[in-house]
N, C-alpha and C positions, 0 to 999 in steps of 0.2 A: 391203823393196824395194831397200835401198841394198845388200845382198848381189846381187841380180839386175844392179842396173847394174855392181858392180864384173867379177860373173863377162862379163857382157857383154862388158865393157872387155878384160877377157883373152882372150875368145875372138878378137872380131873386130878388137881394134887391136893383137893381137899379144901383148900384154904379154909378162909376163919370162918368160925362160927354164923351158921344162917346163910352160910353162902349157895346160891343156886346150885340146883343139885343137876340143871339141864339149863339150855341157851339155845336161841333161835338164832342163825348169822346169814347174810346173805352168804349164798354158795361160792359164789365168786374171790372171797375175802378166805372162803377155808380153801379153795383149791391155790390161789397166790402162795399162803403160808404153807400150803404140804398138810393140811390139816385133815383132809380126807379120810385117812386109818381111824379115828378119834369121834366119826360122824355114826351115831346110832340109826340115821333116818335122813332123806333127803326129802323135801317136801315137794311132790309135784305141783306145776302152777294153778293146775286143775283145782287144787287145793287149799294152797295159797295161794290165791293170786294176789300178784305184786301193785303196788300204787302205777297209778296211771302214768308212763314212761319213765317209770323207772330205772334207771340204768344210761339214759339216753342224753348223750350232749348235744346242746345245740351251739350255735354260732351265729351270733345276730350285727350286721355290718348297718353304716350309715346307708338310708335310702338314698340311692342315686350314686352311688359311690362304686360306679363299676370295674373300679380295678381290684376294688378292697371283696367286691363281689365275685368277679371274674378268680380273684388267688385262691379265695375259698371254698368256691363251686367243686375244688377235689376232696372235699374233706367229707361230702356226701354220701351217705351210704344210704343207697338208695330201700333195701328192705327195710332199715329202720325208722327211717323217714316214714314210709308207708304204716309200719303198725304203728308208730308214735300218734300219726294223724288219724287213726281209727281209734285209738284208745282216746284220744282227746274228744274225739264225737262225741262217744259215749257219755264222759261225764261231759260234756258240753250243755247235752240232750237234759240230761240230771238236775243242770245247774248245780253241780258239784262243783267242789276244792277240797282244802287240805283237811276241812275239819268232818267232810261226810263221809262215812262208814261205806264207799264203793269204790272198787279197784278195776281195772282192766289189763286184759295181756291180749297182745294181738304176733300173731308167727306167720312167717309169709312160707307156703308150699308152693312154688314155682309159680303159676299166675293169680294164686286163690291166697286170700289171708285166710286164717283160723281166728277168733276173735271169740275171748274166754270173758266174762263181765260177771261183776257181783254185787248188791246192795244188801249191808245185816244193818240189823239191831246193833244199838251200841253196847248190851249187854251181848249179843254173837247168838241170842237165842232164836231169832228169827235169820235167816240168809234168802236171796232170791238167788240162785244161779243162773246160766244163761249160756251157750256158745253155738255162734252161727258163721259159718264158711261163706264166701262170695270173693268178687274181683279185688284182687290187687290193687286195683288202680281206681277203686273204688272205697276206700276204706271209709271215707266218713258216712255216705250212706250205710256200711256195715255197722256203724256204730250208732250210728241213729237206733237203726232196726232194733240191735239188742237193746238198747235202754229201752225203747218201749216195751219193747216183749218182758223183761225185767217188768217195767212202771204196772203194764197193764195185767202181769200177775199177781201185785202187791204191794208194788215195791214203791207206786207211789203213795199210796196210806203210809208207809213205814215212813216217806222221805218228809210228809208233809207233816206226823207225829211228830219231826225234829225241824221243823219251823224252815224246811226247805220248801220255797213257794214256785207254785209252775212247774214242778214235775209232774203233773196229771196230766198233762193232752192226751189230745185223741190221738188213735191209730187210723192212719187212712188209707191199710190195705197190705197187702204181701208187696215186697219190694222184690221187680225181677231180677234176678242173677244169685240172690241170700237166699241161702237153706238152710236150716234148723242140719245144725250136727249129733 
């Protein structure tokens, strides 16, 4: 956070010469500091959407270690779990990581996730967007679904222009319960 208050400092009291005249920050780091009054714009996710679970802890125990499994079993939140495991479809689907230009956000409304996905150009002059609603309890078929509808708009020439290989399959049909939002 003392990076957030320094860029603060440059933005708004000026600081030295060449300094940013504007800053992107996760929302979360200006609402902890009270920085809200100071915010020109908030970015919806629609917009930006955020890297693939972003925000999201996990907690990984010894296999077979059911007690160390059993203390932790409360620390589960279960709506997050769920869009985490739909966003990871997605770029799964991709054969994405950290260095390809696609992000995913997935929000649970009671038994449906909402599932936002994107594939750009690393220049940002090309973008595929994408967002499809379905079960909850279904999230990685949800995330399948959007990467291909992505892949099979363009998205995979764009993925395979940057030496991503295997993101072109086939589509093999409408998935029941997924609808185009």
């Amino acid at each position: 956070m003392g990076d957030v208050l320094t860029c603060d400092t440059l933005v708004v009291g000026g600081g030295p010469a060449g300094a940013a005249t504007a800053i992107v920050l996760a929302s979360a780091a200006v609402h902890r500091l009270g920085l809200e009054g100071k915010v020109a714009q908030f970015f919806p996710e629609e917009d930006l959407v955020p890297a693939v679970g972003q925000g999201a802890l996990a907690v990984e125990t010894r296999a077979g270690d059911e007690a160390v499994i059993e203390m932790v079993k409360s620390l589960d939140h279960e709506d997050s779990r769920l869009c985490v495991e739909a966003e990871r479809a997605f770029m799964r689907r991709l054969e994405g990581g950290c260095q390809v230009p696609a992000a995913a956000y997935a929000t649970r409304q009671g038994a449906e996730l909402e599932l936002h996905g994107m594939v750009a150009a690393l220049d940002g002059e090309v973008i595929f967007r994408e967002r499809l609603r379905g079960p909850a309890l279904d999230g990685g078929t949800l995330g399948q679904e959007l990467a291909e509808r992505i892949l099979e708009r363009g998205g995979a020439n764009l993925l395979a222009s940057l030496g991503i290989h295997g993101a072109g399959g086939s589509v093999t049909g409408q998935v029941a319960g997924v609808e185009p939002v």
